[in-house]
C-alpha positions as CSV (number, residue, x, y, z in Angstrom):
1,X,7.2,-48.8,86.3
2,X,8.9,-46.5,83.9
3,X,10.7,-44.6,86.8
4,X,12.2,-47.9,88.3
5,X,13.0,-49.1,84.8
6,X,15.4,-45.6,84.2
7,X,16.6,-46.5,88.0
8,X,17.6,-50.2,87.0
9,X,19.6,-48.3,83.6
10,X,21.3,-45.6,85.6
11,X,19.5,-43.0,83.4
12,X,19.5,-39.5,85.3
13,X,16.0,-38.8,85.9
14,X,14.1,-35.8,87.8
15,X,10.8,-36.4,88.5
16,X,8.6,-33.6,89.0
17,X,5.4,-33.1,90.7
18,X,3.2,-31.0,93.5
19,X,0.6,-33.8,93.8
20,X,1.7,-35.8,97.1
21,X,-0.3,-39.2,95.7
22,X,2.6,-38.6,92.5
23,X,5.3,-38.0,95.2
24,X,4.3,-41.2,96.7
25,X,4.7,-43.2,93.7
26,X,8.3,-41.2,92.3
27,X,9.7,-42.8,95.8
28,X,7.7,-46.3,95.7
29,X,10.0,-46.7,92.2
30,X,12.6,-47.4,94.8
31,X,11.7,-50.2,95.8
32,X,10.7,-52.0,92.7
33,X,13.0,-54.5,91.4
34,X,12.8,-55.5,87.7
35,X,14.1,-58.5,86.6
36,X,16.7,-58.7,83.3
37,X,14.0,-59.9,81.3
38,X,11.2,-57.2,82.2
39,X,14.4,-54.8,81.8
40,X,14.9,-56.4,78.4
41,X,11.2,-56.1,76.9
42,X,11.2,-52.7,78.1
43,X,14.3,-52.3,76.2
44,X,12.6,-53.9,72.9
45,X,10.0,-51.2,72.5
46,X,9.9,-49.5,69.5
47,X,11.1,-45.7,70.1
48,X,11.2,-42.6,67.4
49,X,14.0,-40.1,67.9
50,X,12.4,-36.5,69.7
51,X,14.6,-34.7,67.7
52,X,16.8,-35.4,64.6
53,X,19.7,-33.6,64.2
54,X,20.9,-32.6,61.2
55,X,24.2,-32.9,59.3
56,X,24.5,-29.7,58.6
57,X,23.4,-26.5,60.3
58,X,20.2,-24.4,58.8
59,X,21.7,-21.7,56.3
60,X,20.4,-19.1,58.1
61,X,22.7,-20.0,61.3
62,X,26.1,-19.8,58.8
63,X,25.1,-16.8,56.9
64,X,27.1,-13.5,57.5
65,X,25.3,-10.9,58.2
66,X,26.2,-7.1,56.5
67,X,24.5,-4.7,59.2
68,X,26.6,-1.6,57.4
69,X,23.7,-1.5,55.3
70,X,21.2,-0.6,58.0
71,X,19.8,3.0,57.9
């Protein structure tokens, strides 16, 4: 279901799998057809960011770094 709704939103997807039974299903999304309001409440779920980026870089990404010093 989750396959055939990033099909239905054009989202660039790359299933992955070995397992043939998995295959199966990957291509089966094909030929589901959601309708706008299964699209819709999909849509409405709830969903935390993976990954927050920050305003500003991490300190030790802009520092300069004096290797002169080295011995």
């Amino acid at each position: 279901m989750i396959l055939a709704w990033h099909l239905a939103e054009k989202n660039i997807t790359f299933p992955k799998t070995l397992n043939p039974a998995h295959m199966a299903d990957n291509l089966a999304a094909l030929d589901v057809k959601l309708t706008q309001a299964e699209i819709a409440a999909i849509n409405e779920i709830p969903q935390a960011p993976y990954y927050v980026v920050p305003d500003e870089p991490p300190a030790f990404t802009t520092t300069v770094m004096d290797y002169s010093q080295q011995a």
